[in-house]
C-alpha positions in Angstrom: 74.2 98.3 91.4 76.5 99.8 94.0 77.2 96.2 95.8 78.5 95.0 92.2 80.4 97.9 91.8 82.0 97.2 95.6 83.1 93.9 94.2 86.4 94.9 92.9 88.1 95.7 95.9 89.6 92.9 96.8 93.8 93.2 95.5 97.4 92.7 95.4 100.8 92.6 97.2 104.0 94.7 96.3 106.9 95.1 98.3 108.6 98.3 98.3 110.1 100.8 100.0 110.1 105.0 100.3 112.8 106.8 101.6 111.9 110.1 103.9 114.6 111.9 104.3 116.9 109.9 106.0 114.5 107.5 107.1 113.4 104.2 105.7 109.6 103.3 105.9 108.8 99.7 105.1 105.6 99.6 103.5 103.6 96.6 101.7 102.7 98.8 98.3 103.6 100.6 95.5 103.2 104.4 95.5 101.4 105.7 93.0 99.4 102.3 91.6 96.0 101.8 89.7 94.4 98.8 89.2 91.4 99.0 86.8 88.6 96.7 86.5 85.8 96.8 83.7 82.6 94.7 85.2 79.8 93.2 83.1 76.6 91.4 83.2 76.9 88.5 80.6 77.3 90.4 77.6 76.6 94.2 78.9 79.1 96.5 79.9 78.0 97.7 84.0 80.8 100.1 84.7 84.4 100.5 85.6 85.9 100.5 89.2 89.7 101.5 89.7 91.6 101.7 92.9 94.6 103.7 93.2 97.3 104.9 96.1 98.9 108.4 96.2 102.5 109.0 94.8 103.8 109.9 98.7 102.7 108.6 102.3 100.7 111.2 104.3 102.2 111.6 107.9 100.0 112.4 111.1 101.1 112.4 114.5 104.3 110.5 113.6 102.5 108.2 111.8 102.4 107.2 107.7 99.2 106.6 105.9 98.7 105.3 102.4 96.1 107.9 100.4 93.8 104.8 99.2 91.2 106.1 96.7 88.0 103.8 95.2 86.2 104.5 92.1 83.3 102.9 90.8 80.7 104.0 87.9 78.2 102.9 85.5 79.0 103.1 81.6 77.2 103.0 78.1 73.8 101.8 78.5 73.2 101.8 81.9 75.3 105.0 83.0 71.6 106.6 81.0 69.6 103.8 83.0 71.0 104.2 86.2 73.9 107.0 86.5 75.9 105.8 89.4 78.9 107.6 89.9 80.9 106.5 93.1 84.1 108.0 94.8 86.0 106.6 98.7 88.8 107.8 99.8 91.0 107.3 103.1 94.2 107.4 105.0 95.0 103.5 106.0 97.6 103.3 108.3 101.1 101.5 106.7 101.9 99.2 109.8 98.2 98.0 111.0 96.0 99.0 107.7 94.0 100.6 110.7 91.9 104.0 108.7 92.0 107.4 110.7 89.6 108.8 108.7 87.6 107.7 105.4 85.1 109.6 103.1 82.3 108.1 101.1 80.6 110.2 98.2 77.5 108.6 96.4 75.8 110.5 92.9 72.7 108.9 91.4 69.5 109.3 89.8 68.0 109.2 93.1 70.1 111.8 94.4 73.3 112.6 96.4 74.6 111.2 99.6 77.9 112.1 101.4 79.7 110.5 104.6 82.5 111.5 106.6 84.1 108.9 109.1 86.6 109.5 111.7 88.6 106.2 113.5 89.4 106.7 117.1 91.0 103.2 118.5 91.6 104.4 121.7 87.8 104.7 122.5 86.9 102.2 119.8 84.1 104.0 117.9 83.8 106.0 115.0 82.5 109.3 114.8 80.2 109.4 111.7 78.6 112.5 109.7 75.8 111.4 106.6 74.2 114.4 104.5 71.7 113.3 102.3 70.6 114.7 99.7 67.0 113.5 97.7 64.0 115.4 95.7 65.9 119.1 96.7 65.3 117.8 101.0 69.1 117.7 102.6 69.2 115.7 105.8 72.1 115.5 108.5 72.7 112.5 110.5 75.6 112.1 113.1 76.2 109.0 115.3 78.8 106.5 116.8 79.5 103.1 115.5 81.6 100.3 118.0 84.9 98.8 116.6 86.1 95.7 117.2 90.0 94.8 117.6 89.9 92.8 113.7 87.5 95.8 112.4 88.6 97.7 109.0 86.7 100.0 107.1 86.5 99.0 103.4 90.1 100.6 102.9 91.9 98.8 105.4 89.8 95.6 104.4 91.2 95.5 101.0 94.6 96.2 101.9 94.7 94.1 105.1 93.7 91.0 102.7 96.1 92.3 99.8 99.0 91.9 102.6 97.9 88.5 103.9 96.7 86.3 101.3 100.2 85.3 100.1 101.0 84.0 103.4 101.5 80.4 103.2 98.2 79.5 102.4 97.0 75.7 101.8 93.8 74.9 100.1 90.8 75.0 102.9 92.5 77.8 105.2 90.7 81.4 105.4 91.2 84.4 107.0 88.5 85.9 109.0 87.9 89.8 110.4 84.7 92.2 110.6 84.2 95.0 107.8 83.2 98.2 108.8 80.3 99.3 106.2 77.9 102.4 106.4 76.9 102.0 109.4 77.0 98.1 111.0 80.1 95.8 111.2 80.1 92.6 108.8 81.7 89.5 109.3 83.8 88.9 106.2 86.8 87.0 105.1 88.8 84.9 102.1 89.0 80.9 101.9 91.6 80.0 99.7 91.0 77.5 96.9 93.9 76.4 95.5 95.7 76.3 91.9 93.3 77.1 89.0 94.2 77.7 85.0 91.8 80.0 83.4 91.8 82.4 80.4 92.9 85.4 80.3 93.5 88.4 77.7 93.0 85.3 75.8 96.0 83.3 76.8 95.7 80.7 79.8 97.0 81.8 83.0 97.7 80.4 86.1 96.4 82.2 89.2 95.6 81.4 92.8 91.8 81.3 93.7 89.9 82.6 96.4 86.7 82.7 98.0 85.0 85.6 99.4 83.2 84.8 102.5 80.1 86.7 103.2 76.5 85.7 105.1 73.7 84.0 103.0 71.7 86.8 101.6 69.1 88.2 99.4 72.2 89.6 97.7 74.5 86.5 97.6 72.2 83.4 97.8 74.5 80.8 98.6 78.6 80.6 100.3 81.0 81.1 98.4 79.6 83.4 95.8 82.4 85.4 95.3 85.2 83.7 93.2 88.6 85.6 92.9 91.4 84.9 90.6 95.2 86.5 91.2 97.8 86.0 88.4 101.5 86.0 90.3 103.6 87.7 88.2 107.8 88.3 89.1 106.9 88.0 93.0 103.6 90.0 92.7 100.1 89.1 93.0 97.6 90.7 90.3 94.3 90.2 90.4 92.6 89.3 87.5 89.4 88.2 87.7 86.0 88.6 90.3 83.0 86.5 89.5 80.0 87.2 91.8 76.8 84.8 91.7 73.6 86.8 93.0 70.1 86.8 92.4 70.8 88.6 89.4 72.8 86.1 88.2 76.3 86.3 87.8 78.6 89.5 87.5 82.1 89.6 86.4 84.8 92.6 87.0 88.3 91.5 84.7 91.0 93.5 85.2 91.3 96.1 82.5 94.8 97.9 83.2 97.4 97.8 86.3 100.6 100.7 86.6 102.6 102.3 89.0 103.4 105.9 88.6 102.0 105.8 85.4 104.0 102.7 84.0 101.7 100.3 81.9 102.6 96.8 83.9 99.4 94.7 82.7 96.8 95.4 80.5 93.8 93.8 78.5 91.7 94.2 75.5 
């Protein structure tokens, strides 16, 4: 259930910018946006996921950072079944989308599990922390994971592709990087499809189509699995739609609501 709730994470690009004092930051998003995403399983309701930036940049060292926040739950039915309630959060780096430090909080039936990561790209490792928490046992784990030069943690994944994908693309090309995950590095990346017309909030749209590229797997059973759909609307890119085929079958996340600093931009029923 949590790798369909991960689903949604793949977004947008804004252009803005934020004054600080005197001085002009250039920066790729909004402040203060939410994108929210109801996912299903043919007819049943899974959950919700919602990802949202805080309303001012975070400075370290004479650096900015965006506050990047994740969400993902189940709902109705299977929030009794399963109870998955799901919570990231990080400070992504507004020139290089490179994370400084990330946290990872996990609450279901089975228990709790909680993970702290710190970024150091001078050494290139992480410094990582997991508690775990399961039948009233707590365990603590610490360790070191490598990083790569193209690594991102799931933060500066999704914004890294948010600020690429509207770069000129031609049907066929794809961008390729490693994802930072738990506790390995992935190899990850977006093939873009083209031009595609589909139906949405029951009006046809037209979007841009990607692909999410990910390994053959007992979770994704062929390439190409992922489908994702992003509505351009006055110079911005929206997406819309996620369609994952997996054993399971397919899952779907639609977008549900997108603002900025509380403004209502797009919605659906």
């Amino acid at each position: 259930m949590m790798k369909i709730l991960n689903l949604a994470f793949f977004l947008t690009v804004l252009s803005t910018k934020v004054v600080f004092g005197q001085q002009y930051v250039n920066q790729d998003f909004a402040l203060g946006e939410e994108i929210r995403f109801k996912i299903s399983y043919g007819w049943f309701a899974l959950g919700e996921a919602s990802m949202s930036l805080g309303d001012s940049l975070v400075e370290v060292d004479g650096q900015h950072y965006y506050q990047n926040t994740i969400q993902a739950g189940t709902v109705g039915l299977f929030s009794w079944l399963a109870g998955i309630e799901n919570s990231y959060s990080g400070l992504v780096n507004v020139d290089n989308y490179k994370t400084i430090k990330s946290e990872k909080h996990i609450n279901d039936r089975k228990g709790k599990e909680d993970q702290w990561n710190v970024f150091d790209y001078k050494r290139m490792d992480t410094d990582v922390k997991v508690v775990k928490q399961r039948d009233g046992d707590s365990k603590l784990k610490s360790f070191t994971v490598g990083l790569t030069a193209d690594t991102y943690d799931l933060h500066g994944t999704y914004m890294y592709l948010r600020s690429k994908l509207w770069s000129g693309f031609e049907p066929g090309d794809s961008l390729l990087l490693k994802t930072y995950w738990v506790d390995k590095l992935y190899d990850f990346g977006m093939e873009y499809g083209g031009v595609d017309k589909i139906k949405f909030d029951g009006k046809k749209v037209i979007t841009h189509k990607f692909y999410g590229l990910f390994p053959v797997s007992g979770t994704f059973p062929k390439e190409k699995a992922v489908e994702v759909w992003i509505l351009e609307r006055d110079g911005m890119g929206i997406p819309v739609r996620i369609e994952a085929e997996m054993k399971i079958g397919k899952v779907r996340c639609e977008l549900k609501e997108y603002k900025v600093r509380g403004q209502r931009l797009i919605s659906s029923k």
